[in-house]
FIBA-367820 format. One record per residue (C-alpha): x, z, y. Coordinates in steps of 0.2 Angstrom, whole numbers, padded with zeros to 4 digits, always signed. Layout:
<pts>
XZY...
</pts>
This chain:
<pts>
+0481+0486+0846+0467+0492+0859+0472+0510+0855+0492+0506+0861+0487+0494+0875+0476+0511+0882+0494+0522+0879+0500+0511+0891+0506+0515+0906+0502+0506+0922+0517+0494+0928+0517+0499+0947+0532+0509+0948+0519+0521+0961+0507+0525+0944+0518+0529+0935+0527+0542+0945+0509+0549+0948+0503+0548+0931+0518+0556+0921+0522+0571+0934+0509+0584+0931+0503+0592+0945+0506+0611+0949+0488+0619+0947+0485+0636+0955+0487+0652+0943+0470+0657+0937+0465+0674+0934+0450+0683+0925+0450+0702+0924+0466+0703+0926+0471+0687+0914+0481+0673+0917+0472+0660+0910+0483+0645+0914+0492+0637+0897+0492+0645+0881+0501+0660+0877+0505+0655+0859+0526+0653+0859+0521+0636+0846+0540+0634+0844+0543+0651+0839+0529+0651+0828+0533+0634+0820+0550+0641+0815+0546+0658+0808+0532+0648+0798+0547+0635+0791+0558+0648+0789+0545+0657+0779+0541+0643+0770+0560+0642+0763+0558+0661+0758+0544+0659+0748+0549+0643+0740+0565+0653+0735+0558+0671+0729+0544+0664+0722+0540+0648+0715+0560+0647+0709+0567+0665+0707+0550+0673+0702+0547+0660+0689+0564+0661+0680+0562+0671+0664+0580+0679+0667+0571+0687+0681+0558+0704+0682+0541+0703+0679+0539+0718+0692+0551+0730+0702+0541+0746+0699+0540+0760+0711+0526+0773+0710+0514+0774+0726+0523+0787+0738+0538+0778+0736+0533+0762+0737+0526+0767+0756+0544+0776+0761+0552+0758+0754+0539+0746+0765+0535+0748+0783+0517+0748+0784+0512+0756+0800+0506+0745+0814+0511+0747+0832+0509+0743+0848+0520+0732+0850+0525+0715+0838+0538+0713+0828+0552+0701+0829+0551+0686+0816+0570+0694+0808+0559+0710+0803+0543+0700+0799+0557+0690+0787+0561+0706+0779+0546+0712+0777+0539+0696+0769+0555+0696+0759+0550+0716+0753+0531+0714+0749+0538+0698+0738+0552+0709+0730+0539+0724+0725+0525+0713+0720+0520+0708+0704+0527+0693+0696+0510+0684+0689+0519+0666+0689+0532+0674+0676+0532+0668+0661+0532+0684+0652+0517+0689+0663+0503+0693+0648+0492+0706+0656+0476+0698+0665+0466+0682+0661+0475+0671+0673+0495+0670+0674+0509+0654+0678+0510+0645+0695+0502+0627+0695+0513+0618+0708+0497+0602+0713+0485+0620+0715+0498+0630+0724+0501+0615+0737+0481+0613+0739+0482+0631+0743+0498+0628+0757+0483+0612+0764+0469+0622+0765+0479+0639+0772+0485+0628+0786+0470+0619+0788+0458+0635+0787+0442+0623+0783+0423+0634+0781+0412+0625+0768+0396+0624+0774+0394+0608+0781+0399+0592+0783+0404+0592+0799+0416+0605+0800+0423+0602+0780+0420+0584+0777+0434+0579+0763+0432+0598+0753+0413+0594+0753+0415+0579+0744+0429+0586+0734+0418+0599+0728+0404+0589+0721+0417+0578+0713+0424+0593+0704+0407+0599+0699+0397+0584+0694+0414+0582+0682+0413+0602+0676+0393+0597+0673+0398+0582+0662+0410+0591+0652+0395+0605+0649+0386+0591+0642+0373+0590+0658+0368+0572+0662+0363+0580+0680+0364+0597+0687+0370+0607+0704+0382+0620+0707+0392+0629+0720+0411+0637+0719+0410+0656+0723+0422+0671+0725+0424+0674+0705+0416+0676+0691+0406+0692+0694+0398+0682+0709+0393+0667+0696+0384+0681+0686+0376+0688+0701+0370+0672+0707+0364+0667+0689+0353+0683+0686+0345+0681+0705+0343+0663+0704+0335+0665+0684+0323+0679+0694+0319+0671+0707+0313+0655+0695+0303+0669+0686+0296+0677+0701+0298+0666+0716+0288+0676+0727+0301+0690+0728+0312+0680+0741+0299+0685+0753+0288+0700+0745+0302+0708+0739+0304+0720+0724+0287+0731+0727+0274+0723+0716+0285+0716+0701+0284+0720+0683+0298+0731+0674+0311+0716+0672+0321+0717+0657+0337+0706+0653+0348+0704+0636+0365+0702+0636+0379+0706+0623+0386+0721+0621+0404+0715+0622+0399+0705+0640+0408+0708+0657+0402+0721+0665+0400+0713+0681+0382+0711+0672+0379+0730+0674+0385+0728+0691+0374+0713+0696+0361+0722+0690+0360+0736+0700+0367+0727+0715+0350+0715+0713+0338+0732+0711+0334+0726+0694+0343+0743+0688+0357+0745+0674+0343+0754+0661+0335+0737+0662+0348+0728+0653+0346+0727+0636+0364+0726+0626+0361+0718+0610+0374+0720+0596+0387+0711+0590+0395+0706+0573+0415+0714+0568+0421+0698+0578+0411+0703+0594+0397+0689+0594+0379+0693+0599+0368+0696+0582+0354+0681+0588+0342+0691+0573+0346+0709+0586+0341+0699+0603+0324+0693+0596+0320+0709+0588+0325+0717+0606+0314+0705+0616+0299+0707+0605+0301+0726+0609+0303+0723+0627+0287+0715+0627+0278+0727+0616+0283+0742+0628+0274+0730+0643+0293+0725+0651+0294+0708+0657+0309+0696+0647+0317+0684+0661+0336+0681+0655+0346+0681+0640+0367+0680+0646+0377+0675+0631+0398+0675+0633+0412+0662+0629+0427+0670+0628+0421+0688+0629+0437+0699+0639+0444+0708+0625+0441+0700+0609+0438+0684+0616+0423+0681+0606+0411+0666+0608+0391+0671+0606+0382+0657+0596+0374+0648+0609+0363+0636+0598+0354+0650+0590+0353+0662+0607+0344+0644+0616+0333+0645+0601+0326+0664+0605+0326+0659+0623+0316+0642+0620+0301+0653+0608+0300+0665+0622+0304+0655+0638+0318+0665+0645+0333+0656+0656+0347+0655+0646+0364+0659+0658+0381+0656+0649+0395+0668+0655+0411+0655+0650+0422+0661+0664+0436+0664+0652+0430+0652+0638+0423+0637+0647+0440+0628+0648+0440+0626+0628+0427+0612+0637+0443+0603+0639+0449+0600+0623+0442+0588+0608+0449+0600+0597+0442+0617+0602+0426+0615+0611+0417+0618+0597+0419+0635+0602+0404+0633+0614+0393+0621+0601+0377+0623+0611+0381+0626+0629+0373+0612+0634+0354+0618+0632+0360+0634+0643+0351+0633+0661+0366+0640+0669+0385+0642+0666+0400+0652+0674+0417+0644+0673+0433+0648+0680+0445+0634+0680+0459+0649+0689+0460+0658+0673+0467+0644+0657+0468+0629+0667+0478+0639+0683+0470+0632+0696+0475+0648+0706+0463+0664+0710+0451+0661+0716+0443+0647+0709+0425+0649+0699+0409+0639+0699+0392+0641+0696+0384+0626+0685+0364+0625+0686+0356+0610+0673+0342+0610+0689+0343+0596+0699+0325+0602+0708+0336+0609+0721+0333+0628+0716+0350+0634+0721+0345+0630+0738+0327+0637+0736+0331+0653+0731+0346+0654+0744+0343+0646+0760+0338+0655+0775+0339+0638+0785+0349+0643+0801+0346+0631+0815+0362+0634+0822+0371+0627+0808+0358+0618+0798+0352+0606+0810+0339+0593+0802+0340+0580+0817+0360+0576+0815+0367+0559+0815+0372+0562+0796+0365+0564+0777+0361+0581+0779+0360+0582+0762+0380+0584+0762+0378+0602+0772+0376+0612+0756+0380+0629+0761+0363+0633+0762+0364+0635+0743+0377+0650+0745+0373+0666+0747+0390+0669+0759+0393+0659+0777+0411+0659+0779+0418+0650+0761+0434+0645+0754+0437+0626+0749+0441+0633+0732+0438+0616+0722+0451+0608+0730+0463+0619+0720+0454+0610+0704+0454+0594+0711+0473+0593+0713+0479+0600+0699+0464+0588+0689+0471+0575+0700+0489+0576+0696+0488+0581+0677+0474+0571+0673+0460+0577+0659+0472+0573+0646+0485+0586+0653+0471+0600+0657+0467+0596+0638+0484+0600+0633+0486+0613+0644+0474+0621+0634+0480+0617+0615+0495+0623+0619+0491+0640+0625+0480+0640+0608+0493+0633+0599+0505+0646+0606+0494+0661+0603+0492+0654+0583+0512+0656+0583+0511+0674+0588+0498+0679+0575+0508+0674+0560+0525+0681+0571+0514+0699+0570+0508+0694+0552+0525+0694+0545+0534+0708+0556+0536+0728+0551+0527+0738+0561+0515+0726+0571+0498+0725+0565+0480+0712+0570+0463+0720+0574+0457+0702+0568+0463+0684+0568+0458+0679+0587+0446+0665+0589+0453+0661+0610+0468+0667+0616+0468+0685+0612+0477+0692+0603+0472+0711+0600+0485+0722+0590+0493+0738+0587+0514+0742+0586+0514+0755+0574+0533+0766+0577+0543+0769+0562+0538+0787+0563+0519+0783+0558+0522+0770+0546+0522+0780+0533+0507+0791+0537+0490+0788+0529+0480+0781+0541+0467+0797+0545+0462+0807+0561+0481+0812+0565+0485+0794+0562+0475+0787+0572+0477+0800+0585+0495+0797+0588+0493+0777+0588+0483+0779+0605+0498+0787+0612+0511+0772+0608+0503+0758+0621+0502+0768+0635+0520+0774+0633+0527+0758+0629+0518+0750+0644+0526+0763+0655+0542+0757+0648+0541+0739+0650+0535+0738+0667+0546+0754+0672+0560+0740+0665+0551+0725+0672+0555+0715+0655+0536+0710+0654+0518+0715+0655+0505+0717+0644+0488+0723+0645+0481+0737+0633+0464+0748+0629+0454+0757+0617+0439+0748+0612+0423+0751+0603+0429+0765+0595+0445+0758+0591+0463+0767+0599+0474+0758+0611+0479+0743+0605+0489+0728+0615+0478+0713+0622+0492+0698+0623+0484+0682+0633+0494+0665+0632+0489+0652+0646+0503+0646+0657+0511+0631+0651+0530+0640+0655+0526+0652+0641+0538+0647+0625+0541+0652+0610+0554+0661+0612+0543+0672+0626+0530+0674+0610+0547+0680+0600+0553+0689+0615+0536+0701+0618+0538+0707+0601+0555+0711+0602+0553+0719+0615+0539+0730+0610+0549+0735+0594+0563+0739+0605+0554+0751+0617+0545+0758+0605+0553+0760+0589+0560+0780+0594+0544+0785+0596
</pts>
């Protein structure tokens, strides 16, 4: 009530004609700028973003999601820049051409929210994620401390403290980061710097030959960290793996014993759940086992996989991931909490995160504020500026509940083990191997090979038919689907189920469709 009574205005007839009739101030200039009142047209701007609004609600989350629709309207490069006006000027456009334009970039952009979307690790539109996207666009938070990003702060260590219970962690720490590759990256440096924690100040000079082991079907954002961190990519060890893509436990000890014996210095073993082609899971109880004789720091890649943490039924799949020390998961791939949305798991509690990352900047970090200061936790972050990207998770989580993120995920297994026997029992179509995750690897075989015996001309005209057919369906727009050679195996197709839109009749649909652009060939 004390708040309205101090709204009020003044009874005499005198104050209130002096209170509510601005005064007339001077114009103020500054170099040559009028700096009296904003120059923002706010009503202008409120309609073109309404108006907006109504156009992406319309081309997108209703017209791009209907499977009558295309999956993409192709152009190649040159005439995709004749069909869109790129150029910037001098002067600004009116809100009717921005409309078109908006409406253009939609219309020639890839539909990933389709249903008959197959070709990355993430597809589908989660509608709670994609209006915590809309929140924190609008709201345009920075998570590094409490006082600026209050709510998202807390959001964030609700959604990991829950990630880290599912790992099977009574305590831990984390941090959300711009993907997976990032996670890996911080993994390797912070498993270093628990190694050698003088190099955050001495640097590289002085250090023995560090050697990590990792598989050799891992991502190769591991290559990438490696050289990015100046440990160098001929230190990474790539230990073998079985015909289903696992890491050979027996070929990582003997490689660490001989990385010893040359005088290199063992500090981290990265294992994979849900490797990117096969979709291989590494058998983590038996890696922890090498890791634990020879004390090395055990980091889980389970950016693709972790979700099987979801479900009662499949999380056997990462038996063990509990004794890693730290883990990758990205809840924007199976569980659609929209890119980009990955964290980084640590079983520490010691604060190492923030040990091997802070650089403890007065100007944000202040230890004198009226506040736990122990809720500013960008000092754990290697970036400033950073997304609220667990709120994504949080309101998908939220409105689903655990038991919907667990179906979400039998489903799209469920879905995928429909497919194989579909390929099992069609002409033409044939497996690399039953899939242990979501992907399913496979070749289409054209009627004119069928017949041929399977040598060096076979196998040569088989790489041919993926790239050609992929051409044709996205030229078409009917669907996309991801391919490569592998390993020394030709193209082959890589199908990935996740989004809960995907039917049965899309499973049907992608094969008939495959038959029916490729069968001439």
């Amino acid at each position: 009530m004390s708040g309205d009574s101090d709204r009020r205005c003044p009874v005499d007839g005198d104050n209130v004609q002096q209170d509510t009739v601005p005064r007339k101030k001077s114009t103020v200039f500054v170099d040559g700028i009028v700096l009296n009142g904003p120059t923002t047209d706010a009503k202008a701007g409120e309609k073109f973003v309404e108006e907006a609004c109504r156009l992406i609600m319309e081309e997108v989350v209703l017209k791009a999601t209907d499977v009558s629709e295309k999956v993409c309207e192709w152009r190649p490069p040159e005439q995709l820049k004749e069909l869109l006006d790129l150029e910037m000027r001098d002067t600004g456009e009116p809100p009717h051409k921005l409309l078109e334009l908006c409406r253009d970039v939609i219309h020639y952009s890839v539909k990933t929210n389709h249903p008959r979307f197959f070709n990355q690790l993430y597809a589908g539109l989660d509608y709670y994620s994609l209006v915590a996207r809309f929140m924190t666009e609008a709201l345009n938070p920075s998570v590094y401390t409490y006082e600026v990003s209050p709510v998202f702060l807390l959001v964030e260590e609700a959604v990991l403290k829950k990630m880290i219970e599912f790992i099977g962690w009574k305590e831990g720490d984390g941090i959300f980061n711009p993907g997976g590759s990032v996670s890996n990256m911080y993994a390797m440096n912070l498993a270093r710097y628990k190694y050698c924690p003088d190099i955050k100040e001495k640097g590289l000079s002085g250090l023995p030959r560090l050697i990590l082991f990792t598989s050799a079907e891992c991502h190769y954002s591991m290559k990438k960290a490696a050289s990015f961190l100046g440990i160098g990519t001929e230190n990474v060890c790539f230990v073998e793996t079985d015909g289903r893509g696992k890491m050979i436990p027996e070929e990582l000890e003997k490689q660490v014993w001989q990385a010893r014996k040359e005088g290199a210095a063992p500090f981290l073993v990265c294992a994979t759940s849900g490797t990117t082609v096969l979709g291989a899971f590494d058998p983590l109880d038996e890696i922890a086992d090498v890791c634990e004789r020879h004390g090395l720091w055990l980091h889980v890649d389970a950016s693709w996989g972790g979700s099987a943490l979801m479900s009662r039924r499949h999380r056997k799949l990462l038996h063990g991931i509990h004794r890693a020390d730290s883990v990758a998961w990205n809840p924007h791939k199976m569980l659609m909490a929209g890119i980009q949305c990955c964290a980084l798991l640590v079983k520490d509690k010691s604060d190492l995160l923030k040990k091997c990352y802070s650089a403890k900047a007065s100007y944000l970090f202040q230890q004198d504020k009226f506040y736990d200061v122990s809720y500013d936790t960008g000092d754990k972050s290697i970036q400033c500026s950073r997304r609220p990207d667990a709120f994504k998770f949080w309101m998908t989580w939220k409105a689903l509940g655990t038991l919907g993120l667990e179906e979400r995920v039998n489903r799209a297994l469920a879905l995928s083990r429909y497919l194989v026997e579909e390929i099992k029992k069609r002409e033409g179509f044939k497996l690399l191997m039953e899939p242990e995750y979501a992907n399913i690897c496979f070749w289409y075989i054209p009627p004119s090979l069928r017949e041929m015996e399977e040598g060096p001309e076979f196998w040569t005209k088989l790489n041919l038919v993926a790239p050609a057919i992929k051409e044709r369906m996205m030229k078409k727009g009917s669907l996309m689907l991801g391919y490569q050679p592998h390993r020394g195996k030709v193209n082959f197709f890589r199908q990935v189920v996740i989004s809960p839109q995907v039917s049965r009749e899309d499973m049907d649909f992608l094969l008939d469709e495959i038959d029916l652009l490729g069968r001439d060939m």
